[in-house]
C-alpha positions in Angstrom: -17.4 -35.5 -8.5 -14.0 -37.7 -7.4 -12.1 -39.7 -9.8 -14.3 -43.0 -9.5 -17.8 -40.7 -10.1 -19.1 -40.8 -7.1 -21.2 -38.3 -6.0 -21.8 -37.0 -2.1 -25.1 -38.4 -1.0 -27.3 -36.6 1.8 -29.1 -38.7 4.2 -30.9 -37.7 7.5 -32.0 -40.2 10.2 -33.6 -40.5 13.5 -32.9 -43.0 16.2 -35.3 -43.4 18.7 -34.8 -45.8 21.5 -31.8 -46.1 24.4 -29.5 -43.5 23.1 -29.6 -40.7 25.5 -26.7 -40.5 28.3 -25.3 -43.5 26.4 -22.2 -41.6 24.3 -24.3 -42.1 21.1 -23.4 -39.2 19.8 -20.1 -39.0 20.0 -19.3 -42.4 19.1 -21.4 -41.1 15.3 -19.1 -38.3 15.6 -16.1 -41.0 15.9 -17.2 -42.7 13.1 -18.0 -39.5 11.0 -14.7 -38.3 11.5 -13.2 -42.1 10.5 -15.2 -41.8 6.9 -15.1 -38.1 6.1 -18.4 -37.8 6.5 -19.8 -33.7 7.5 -23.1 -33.1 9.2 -24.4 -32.8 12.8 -25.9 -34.8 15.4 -28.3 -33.4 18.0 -30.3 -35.1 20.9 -34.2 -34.1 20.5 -36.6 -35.1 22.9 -37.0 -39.1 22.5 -34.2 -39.1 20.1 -31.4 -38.5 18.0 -31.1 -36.5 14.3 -28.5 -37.1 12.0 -28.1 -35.1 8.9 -25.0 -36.6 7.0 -23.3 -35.9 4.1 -21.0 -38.1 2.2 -20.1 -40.6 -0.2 -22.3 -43.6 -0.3 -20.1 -46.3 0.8 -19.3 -43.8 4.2 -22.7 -42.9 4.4 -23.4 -46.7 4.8 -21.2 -47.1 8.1 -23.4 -44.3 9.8 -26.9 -45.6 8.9 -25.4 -49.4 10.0 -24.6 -47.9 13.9 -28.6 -46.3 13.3 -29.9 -49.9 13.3 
C-alpha cells in the first residue's frame, strides 16, 4: 500500500482487430513504461494479451489505448 491507499490492481485484456504488424505492442510497452505499469504483451493468433499490473489510475491509460 502507497501513502494515498492505493492498492496495485491486476487486469488482463485482449484486443482483437488491426493490431498485428502495426507497433501495437510496443507503443503499450511505451505507455507501460510512462505509468509504471509491469506485465507483458504477447501477439496470439487473432490478437493481442495484456496482463497488467498497476495502480488504478495507470491501469486506466492501458485499457483506454485497448478501446
Amino acid at each position: 500500500m502507497n501513502i494515498r491507499g492505493d492498492f496495485m490492481q491486476r487486469k488482463h485484456i485482449q484486443v482483437f482487430g488491426n493490431v498485428q504488424d502495426v507497433g501495437f505492442r510496443f507503443y503499450t510497452a511505451r505507455i507501460a513504461n510512462q505509468y509504471d505499469i509491469k506485465g507483458t504483451v504477447q501477439n496470439v493468433d487473432g490478437y493481442v494479451d495484456i496482463y497488467s499490473q498497476g495502480e488504478d489510475e495507470a491501469l486506466y491509460q492501458i485499457h483506454s489505448i485497448s478501446n
